[in-house]
C-alpha positions as CSV (number, residue, x, y, z in Angstrom):
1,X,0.0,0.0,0.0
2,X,1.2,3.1,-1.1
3,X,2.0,5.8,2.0
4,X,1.8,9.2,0.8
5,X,4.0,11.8,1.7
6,X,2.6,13.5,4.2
7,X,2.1,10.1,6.6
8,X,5.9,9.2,5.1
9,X,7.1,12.8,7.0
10,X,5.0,11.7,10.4
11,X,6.7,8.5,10.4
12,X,9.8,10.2,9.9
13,X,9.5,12.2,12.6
14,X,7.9,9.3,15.2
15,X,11.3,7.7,14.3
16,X,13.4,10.8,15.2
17,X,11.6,10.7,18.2
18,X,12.2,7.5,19.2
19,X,15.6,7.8,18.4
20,X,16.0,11.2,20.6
21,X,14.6,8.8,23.6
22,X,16.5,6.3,23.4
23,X,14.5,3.2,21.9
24,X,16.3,2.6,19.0
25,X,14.4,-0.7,18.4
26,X,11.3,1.2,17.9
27,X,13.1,4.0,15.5
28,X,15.1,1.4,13.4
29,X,11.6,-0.3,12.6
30,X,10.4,2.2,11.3
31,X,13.1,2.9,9.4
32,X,13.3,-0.4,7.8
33,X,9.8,0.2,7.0
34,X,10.2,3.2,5.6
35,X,13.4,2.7,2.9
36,X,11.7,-0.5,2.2
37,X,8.9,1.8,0.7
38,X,10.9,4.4,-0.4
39,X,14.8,3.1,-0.8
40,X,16.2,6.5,-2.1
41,X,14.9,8.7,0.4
42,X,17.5,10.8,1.8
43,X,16.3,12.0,4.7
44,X,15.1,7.9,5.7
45,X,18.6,6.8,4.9
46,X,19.9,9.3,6.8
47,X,18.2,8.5,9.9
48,X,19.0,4.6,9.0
49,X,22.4,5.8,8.9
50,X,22.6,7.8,12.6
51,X,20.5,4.3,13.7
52,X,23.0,1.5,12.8
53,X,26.0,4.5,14.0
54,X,24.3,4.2,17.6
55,X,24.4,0.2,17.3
56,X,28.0,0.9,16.0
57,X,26.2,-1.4,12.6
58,X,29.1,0.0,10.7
59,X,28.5,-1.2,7.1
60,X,25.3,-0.8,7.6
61,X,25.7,2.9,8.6
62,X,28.0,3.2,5.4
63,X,25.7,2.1,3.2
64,X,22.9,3.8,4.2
65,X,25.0,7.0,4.4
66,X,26.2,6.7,0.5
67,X,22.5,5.9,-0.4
68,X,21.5,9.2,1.4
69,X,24.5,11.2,-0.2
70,X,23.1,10.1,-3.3
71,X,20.0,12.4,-3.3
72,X,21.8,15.3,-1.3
73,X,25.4,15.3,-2.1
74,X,26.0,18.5,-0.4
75,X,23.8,18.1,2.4
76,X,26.3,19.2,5.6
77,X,25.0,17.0,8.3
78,X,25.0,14.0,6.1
79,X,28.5,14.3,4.7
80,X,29.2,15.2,8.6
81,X,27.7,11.7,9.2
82,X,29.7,10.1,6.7
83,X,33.0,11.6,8.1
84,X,32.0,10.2,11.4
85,X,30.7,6.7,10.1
86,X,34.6,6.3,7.8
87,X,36.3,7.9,11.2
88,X,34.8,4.5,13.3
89,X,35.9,2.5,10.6
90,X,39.5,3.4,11.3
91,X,39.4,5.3,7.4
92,X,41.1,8.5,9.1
93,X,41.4,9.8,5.4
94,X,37.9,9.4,3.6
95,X,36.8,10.8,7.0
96,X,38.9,14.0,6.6
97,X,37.6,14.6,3.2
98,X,34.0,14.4,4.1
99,X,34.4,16.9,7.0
100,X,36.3,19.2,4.6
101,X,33.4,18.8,2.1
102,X,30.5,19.6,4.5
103,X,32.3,22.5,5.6
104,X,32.7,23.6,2.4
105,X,29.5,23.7,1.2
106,X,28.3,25.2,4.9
107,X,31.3,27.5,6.0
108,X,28.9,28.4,9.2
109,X,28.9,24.2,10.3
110,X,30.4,24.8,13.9
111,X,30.0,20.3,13.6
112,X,31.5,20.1,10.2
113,X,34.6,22.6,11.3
114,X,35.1,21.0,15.1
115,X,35.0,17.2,13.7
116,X,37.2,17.8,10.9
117,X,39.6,19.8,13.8
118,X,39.1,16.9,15.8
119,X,40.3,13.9,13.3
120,X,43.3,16.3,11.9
121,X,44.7,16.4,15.5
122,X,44.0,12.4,15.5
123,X,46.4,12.4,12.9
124,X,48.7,14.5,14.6
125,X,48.2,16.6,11.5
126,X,48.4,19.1,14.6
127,X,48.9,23.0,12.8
128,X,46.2,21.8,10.8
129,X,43.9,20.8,14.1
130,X,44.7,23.9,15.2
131,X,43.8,26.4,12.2
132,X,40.3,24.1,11.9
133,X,39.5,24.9,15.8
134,X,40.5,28.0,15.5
135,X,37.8,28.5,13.0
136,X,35.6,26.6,15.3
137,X,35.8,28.5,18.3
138,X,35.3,31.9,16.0
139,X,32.1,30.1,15.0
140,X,30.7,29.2,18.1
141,X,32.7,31.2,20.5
142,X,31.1,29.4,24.2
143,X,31.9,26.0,23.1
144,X,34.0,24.8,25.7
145,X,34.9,21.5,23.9
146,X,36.4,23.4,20.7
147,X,38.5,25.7,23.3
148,X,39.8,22.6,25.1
149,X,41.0,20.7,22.1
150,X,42.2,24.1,20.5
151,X,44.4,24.2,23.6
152,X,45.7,20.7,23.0
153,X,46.7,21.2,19.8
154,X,48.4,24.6,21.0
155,X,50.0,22.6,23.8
156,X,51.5,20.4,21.1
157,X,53.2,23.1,18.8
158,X,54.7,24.8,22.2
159,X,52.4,27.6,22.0
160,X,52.0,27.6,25.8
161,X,50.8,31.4,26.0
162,X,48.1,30.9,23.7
163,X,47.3,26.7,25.2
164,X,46.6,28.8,28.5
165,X,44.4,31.3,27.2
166,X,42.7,28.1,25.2
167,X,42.0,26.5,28.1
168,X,41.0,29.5,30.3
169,X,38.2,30.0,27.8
170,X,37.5,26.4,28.2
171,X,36.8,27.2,31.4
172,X,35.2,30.3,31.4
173,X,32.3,28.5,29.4
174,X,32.4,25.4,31.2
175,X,33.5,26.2,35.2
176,X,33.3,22.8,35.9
177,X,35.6,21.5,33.2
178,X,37.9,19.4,35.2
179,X,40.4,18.4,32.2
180,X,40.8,21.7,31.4
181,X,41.6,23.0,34.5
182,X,44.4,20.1,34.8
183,X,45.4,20.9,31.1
184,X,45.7,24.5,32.1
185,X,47.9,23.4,35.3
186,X,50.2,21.3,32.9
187,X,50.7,24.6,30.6
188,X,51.4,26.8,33.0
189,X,54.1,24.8,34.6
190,X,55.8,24.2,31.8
191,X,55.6,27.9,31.5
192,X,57.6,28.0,34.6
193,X,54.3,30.3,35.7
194,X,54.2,27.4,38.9
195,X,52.1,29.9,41.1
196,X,49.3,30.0,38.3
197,X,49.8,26.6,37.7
198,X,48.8,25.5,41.5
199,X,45.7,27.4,41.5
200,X,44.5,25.7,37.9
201,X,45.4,22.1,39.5
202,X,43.9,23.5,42.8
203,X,40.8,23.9,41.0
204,X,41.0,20.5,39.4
205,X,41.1,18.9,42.4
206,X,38.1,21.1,44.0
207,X,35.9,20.0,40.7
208,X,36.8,16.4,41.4
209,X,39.3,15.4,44.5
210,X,39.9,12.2,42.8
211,X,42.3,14.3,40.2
212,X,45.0,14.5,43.1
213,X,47.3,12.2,42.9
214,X,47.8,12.8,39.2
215,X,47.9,16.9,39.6
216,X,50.4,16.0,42.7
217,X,52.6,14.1,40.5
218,X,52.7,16.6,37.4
219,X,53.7,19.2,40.1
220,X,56.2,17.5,41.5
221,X,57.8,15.5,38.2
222,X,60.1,17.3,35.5
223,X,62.3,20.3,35.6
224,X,59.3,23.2,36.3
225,X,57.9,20.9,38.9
226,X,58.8,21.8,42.3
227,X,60.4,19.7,45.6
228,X,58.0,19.0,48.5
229,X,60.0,17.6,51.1
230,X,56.9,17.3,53.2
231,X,53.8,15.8,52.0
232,X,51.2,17.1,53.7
233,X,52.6,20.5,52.5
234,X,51.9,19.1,48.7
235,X,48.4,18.2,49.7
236,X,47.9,21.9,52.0
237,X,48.8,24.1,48.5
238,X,46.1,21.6,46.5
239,X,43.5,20.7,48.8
240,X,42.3,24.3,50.4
């Protein structure tokens, strides 16, 4: 029986729903139902795509994917999805390309910009990481996870000045953004900036106490660490 395409758009959306609730049973059977009915629909294969991603159904996902890029090959958020499908399969490379294509046909994708930043630093293609975040961050300016991987990849070309400030903003977006704060700690000292550095790994340890012992042995390790002779000294200039 033939569905027409207004019912095709409410089941659709009940299986977007499902999806955003958690039963993916429920939204992959309606899915099956509907590219069974209508195989080249782009928006259904999408959605079949994001479905078997969430079961991590990897071929699945890819197919579906290709099938949905068929109909819309410069839709963003599916060539988004594709970069993230090929980046579980290990295919670092095909994933890089489909991020760079999605932000080029939307320049204002904060996803598209931030992934692609993401799977260049995987690659330790790290100036690269960095110009793609830095894009990123101008794009969506509070997004505390683009300013902490910005400050990674900073931290890994020795810009220690402008890691800091990276992670800072991290912060400033996200005050309870414990990696940063330790990230921030790690900068500084390497900085030789130790009194700044304390307070960052002080506020690590106040966001979760469980950080200690690894903030107590960054302080403490390499050549801008510092010598506690007493312990409980260590623990007073942390735990306060």
């Amino acid at each position: 029986m033939a569905i027409t395409d207004a019912e095709f758009g409410t089941a659709l959306g009940a299986a977007l729903q499902h999806f955003n609730h958690g039963h993916l049973a429920d939204a992959e059977a309606i899915c099956v139902r509907l590219v069974h009915q209508a195989p080249a629909h782009p928006a259904a294969r999408q959605l079949a795509a994001v479905i078997a991603l969430a079961r991590n159904d990897l071929q699945s996902a890819s197919n579906h994917v290709i099938e949905s890029l068929r109909g819309r090959p410069q839709h963003a958020p599916t060539l988004v999805l594709a970069g993230k499908i090929a980046r579980a399969e290990a295919q670092s490379q095909l994933a890089i390309a489909y991020f760079e294509q999605a932000a080029k046909f939307d320049p204002a994708s904060v996803e598209a910009v931030y992934q692609l930043g993401l799977t260049l630093y995987a690659v330790r293609r790290i100036q690269d990481a960095a110009t793609a975040l830095d894009r990123t961050v101008a794009l969506a300016p509070s997004y505390a996870p683009a300013w902490f991987s910005l400050g990674l990849a900073r931290q890994d070309l020795q810009d220690l000045d402008g890691a800091a400030a990276a992670f800072r903003s991290a912060l400033q977006h996200q005050p309870d953004y414990v990696e940063a704060a330790v990230n921030l700690g790690l900068v500084l000292q390497e900085a030789r900036r130790l009194e700044e550095a304390i307070q960052a790994y002080r506020l690590a340890v106040r966001l979760r106490p469980e950080t200690y012992a690894r903030v107590a042995h960054a302080l403490t390790a390499g050549s801008a660490g510092r010598l506690w002779l007493n312990p409980e000294h260590l623990r007073a200039a942390l735990v306060c």
